[in-house]
N, C-alpha and C positions, 0 to 999 in steps of 0.2 A: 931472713935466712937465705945464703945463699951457696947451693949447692958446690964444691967442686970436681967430686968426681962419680962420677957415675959407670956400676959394672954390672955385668951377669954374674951368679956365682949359680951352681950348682946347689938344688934344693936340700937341707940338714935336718934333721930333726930338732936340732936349736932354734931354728925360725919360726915353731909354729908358734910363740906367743905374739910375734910378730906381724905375723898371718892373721892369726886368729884378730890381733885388734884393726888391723887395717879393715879387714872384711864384715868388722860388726859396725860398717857404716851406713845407713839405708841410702845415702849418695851413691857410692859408689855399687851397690846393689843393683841398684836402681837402673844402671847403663852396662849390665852384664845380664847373661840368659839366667833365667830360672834354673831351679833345681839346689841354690846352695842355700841352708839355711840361715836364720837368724834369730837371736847371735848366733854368731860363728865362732862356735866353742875352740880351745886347744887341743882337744880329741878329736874334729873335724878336722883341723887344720895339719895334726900327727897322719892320719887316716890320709889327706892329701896327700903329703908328702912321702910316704911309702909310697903310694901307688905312682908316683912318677919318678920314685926311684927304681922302681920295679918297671915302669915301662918302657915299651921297643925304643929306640933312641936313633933309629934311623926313621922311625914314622911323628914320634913327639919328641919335641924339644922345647922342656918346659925351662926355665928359669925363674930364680927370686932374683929383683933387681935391688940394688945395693947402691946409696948414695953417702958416700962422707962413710963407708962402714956400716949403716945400718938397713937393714931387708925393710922395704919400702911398701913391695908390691912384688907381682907376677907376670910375669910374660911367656907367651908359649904360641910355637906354630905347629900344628897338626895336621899331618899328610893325608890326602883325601883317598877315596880307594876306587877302583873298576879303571875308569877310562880316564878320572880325574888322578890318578897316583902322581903325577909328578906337579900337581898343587896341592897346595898347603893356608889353612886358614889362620891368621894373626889373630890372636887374643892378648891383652893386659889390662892391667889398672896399676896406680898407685895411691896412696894415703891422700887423703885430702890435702893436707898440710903442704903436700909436695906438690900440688895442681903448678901451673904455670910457669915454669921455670925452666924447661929446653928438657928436664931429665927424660921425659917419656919418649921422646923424639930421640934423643940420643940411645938410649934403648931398643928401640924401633931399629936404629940403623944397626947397631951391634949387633943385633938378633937375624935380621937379613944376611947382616955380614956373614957372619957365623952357619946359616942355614943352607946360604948359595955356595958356601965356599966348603961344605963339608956334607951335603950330599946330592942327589940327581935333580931336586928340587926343580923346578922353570918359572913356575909362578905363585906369589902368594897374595891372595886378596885378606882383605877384612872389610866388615860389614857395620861400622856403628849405625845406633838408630840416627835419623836424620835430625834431630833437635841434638844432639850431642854433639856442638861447635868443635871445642875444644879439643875432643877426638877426631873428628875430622881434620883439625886444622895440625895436630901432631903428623897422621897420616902425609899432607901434604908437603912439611916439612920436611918428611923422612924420605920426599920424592915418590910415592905412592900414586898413582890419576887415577880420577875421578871418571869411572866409568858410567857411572847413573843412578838413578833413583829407582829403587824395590818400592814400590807402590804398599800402602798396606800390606806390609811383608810379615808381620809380626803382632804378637800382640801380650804386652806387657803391663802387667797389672792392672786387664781389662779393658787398656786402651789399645785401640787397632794403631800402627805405629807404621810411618815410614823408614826402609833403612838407605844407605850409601854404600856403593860398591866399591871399594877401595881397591890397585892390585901394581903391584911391584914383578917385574920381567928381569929374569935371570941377564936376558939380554940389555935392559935398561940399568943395569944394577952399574 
């Protein structure tokens, strides 16, 4: 399968089956924080999407990413507050099925695009755990540096876990 277009769309309440099945992957669980259940019902995934459509949108900017027309996955940058307010932290995933094929990256950049160019933003990092290549290697792609290794920063289902500092400069953009 080979993707050709790849978008942000604003989150619908039509996406949550979408959602919902992407997210009931223990993979991709697996390389995102705690807290989301499983399965990841359609009442979860409704309950998401209101509250990011309800949310401030100068401090979050969540999107469903969309390849060839179909909601894939999620992506979202979140303004940090006190001293950190003008950074913002990267989250996403997408469906298994779509792993390795440029979409995440492409993504990545539209979302930057979009962030740097539509509010005070200056810098946004993201954090994958250090064993998630693949994530790292989107980051790199999307022009992201490699700022270092969080030492036992985390601890994910039991295991103490190294992460990666990732971070994109309004100025390097």
């Amino acid at each position: 399968m080979t993707v050709k277009r790849t978008e942000l769309k604003e989150w619908k309440l039509e996406y949550a089956p979408a959602l919902a099945a992407s997210l009931s992957n223990p993979k991709i669980l697996a390389n995102l924080r705690d807290g989301l259940p499983y399965p990841y019902t359609e009442e979860e995934a409704q309950k998401f999407i209101l509250s990011m459509q309800a949310a401030n949108h100068n401090n979050n900017f969540f999107f469903a990413i969309s390849a060839d027309e179909q909601i894939i996955g999620n992506i979202s940058v979140t303004r940090m507050t006190n001293i950190h307010s003008r950074t913002a932290e990267l989250g996403y995933y997408i469906a298994e099925e779509y792993w390795g094929q440029g979409i995440m990256t492409a993504a990545v950049k539209q979302m930057c695009t979009h962030v740097f160019e539509n509010s005070d933003i200056i810098r946004i990092f993201a954090e994958p755990f250090a064993y998630n290549i693949g994530s790292c290697r989107v980051l790199e792609k999307a022009g992201f540096t490699l700022e270092g290794t969080l030492r036992s920063n985390a601890v994910k289902n039991g295991t103490v876990l190294d992460m990666k500092m990732y971070s994109l400069l309004r100025t390097d953009f």
